[in-house]
C-alpha positions as a Markdown table, in Angstrom:
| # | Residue | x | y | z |
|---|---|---|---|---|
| 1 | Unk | -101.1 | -65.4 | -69.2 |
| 2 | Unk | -101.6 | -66.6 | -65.3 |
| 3 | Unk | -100.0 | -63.2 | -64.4 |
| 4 | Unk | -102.8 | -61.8 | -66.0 |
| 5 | Unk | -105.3 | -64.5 | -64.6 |
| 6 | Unk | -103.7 | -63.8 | -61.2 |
| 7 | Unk | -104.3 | -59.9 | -61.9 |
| 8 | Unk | -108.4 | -60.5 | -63.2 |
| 9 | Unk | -108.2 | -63.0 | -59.8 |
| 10 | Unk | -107.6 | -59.8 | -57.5 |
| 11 | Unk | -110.1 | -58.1 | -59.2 |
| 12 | Unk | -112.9 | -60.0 | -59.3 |
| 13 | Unk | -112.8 | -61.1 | -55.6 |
| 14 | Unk | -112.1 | -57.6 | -54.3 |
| 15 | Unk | -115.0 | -56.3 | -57.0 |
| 16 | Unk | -117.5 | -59.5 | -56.0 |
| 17 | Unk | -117.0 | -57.7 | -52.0 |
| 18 | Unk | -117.8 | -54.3 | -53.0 |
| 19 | Unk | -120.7 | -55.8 | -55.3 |
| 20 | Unk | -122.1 | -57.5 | -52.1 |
| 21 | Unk | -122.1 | -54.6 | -50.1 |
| 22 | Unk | -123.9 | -52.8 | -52.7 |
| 23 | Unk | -126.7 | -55.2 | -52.5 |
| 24 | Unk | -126.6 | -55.0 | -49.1 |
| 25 | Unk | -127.4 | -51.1 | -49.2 |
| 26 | Unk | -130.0 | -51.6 | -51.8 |
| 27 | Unk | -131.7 | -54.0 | -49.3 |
| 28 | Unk | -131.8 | -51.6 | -46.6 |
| 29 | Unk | -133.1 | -49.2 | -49.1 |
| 30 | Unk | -135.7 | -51.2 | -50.4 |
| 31 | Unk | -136.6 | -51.9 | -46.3 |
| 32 | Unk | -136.3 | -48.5 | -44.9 |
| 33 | Unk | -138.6 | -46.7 | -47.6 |
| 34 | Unk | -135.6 | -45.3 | -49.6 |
| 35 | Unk | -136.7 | -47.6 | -52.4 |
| 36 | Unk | -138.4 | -50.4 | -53.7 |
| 37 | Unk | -136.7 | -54.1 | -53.4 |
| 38 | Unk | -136.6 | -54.4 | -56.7 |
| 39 | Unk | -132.8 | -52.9 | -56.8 |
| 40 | Unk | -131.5 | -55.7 | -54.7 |
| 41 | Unk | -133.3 | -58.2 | -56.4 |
| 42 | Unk | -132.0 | -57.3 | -59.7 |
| 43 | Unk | -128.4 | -56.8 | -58.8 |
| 44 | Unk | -128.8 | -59.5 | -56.7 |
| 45 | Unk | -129.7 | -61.8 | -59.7 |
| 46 | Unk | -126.7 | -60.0 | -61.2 |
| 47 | Unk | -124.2 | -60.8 | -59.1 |
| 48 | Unk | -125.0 | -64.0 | -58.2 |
| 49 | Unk | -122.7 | -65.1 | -61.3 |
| 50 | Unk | -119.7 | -63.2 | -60.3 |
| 51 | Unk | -118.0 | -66.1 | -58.5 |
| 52 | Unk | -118.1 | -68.3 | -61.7 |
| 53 | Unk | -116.2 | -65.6 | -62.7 |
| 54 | Unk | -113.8 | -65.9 | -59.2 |
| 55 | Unk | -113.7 | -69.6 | -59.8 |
| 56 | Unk | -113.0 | -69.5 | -63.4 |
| 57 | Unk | -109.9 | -66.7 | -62.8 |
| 58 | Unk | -108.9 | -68.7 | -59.5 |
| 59 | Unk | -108.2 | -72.0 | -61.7 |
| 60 | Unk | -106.3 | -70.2 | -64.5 |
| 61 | Unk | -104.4 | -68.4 | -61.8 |
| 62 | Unk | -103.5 | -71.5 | -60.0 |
| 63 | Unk | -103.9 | -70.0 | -56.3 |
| 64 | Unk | -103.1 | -73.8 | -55.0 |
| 65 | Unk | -105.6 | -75.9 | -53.5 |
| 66 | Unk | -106.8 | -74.3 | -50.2 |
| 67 | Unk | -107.8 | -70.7 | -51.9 |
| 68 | Unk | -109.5 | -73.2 | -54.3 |
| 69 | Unk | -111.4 | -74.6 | -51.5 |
| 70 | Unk | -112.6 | -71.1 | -50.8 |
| 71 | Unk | -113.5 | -69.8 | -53.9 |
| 72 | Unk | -115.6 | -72.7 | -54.2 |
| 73 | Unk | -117.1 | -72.5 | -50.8 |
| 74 | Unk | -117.9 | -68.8 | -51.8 |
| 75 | Unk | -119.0 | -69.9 | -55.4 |
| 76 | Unk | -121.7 | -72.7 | -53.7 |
| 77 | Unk | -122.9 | -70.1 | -51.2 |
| 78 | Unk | -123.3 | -67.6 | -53.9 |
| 79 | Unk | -125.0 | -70.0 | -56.2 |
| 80 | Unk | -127.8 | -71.3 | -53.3 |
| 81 | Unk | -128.4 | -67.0 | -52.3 |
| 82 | Unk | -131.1 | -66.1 | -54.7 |
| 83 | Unk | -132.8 | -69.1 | -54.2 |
| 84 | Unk | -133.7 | -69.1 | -50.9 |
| 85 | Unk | -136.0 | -66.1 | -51.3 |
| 86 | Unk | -138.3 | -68.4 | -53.8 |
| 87 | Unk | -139.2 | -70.7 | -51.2 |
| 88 | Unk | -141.2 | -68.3 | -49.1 |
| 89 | Unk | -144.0 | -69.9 | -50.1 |
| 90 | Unk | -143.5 | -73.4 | -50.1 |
| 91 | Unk | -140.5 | -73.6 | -47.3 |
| 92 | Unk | -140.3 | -70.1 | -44.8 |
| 93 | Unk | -138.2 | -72.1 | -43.0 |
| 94 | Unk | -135.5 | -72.2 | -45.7 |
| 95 | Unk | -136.4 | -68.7 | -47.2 |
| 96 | Unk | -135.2 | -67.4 | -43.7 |
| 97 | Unk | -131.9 | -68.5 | -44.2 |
| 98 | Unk | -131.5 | -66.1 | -47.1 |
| 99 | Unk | -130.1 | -63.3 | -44.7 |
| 100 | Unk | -127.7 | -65.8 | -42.8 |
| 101 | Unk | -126.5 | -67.1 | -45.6 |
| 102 | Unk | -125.7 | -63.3 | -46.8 |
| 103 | Unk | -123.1 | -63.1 | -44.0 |
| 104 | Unk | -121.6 | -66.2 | -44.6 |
| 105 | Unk | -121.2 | -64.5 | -48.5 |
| 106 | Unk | -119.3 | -61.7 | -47.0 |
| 107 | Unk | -117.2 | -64.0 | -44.5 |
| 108 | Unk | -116.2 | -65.7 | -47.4 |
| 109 | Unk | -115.9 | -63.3 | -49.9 |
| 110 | Unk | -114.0 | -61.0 | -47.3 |
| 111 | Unk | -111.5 | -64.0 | -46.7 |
| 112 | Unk | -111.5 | -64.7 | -50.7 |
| 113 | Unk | -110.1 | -60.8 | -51.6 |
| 114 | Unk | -107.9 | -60.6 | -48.5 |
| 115 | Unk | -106.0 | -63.7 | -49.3 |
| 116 | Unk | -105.8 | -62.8 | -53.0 |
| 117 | Unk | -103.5 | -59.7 | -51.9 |
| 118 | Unk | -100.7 | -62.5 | -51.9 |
| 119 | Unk | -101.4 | -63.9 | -55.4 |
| 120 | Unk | -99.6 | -60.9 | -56.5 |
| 121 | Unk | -96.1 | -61.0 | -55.4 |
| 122 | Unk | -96.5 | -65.1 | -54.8 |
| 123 | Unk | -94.3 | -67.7 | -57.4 |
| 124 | Unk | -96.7 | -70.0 | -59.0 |
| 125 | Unk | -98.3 | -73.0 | -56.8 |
| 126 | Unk | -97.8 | -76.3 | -58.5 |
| 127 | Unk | -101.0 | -77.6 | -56.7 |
């Protein structure tokens, strides 16, 4: 059962990366005339659940404690992402942050799927 957890572990984080990038591409569509914004806000919205997911396949995979720490880092910064386009209105300040915080997702979503390469051939971790 973990070897498959560890398996749906790899998956998820290298599939949450490639997921990112495509909303990525859908916002420079929706900001260079190719389309409207309305693809990255909806696959945005989509995504944003993927690293309960990661978290979820992370604990039943036991990855030991300082993956944990990453996929949870990731999982927070994922959560907070389609929120901070709401407060345009109220807080611009904040709202601003939404495309900082976007390269902080694919810092730590990069550094979530390149460690997972390890989970693969690794024994168990007992943390």
């Amino acid at each position: 059962m973990t070897r498959a957890l560890r398996i749906a572990y790899v998956l998820v984080a290298w599939l949450y990366l490639a997921g990112l990038a495509a909303v990525a591409f859908a916002a420079g569509l929706g900001l260079f005339g190719g389309s409207t914004m309305q693809l990255h806000r909806e696959s945005g919205y989509i995504l944003h659940l993927a690293p309960i997911l990661l978290l979820l396949a992370a604990w039943g995979a036991r990855v030991g404690r300082p993956t944990m720490w990453w996929v949870v880092a990731l999982s927070v910064s994922g959560l907070i992402q389609p929120m901070l386009p709401i407060l345009r209105e109220s807080v611009p300040f904040l709202a601003a942050l939404h495309p900082l915080n976007a390269m902080v997702l694919f810092y730590l979503a990069f550094t979530v799927a390149w460690r997972s390469r390890t989970f693969l051939a690794e024994p168990l971790a007992t943390a």
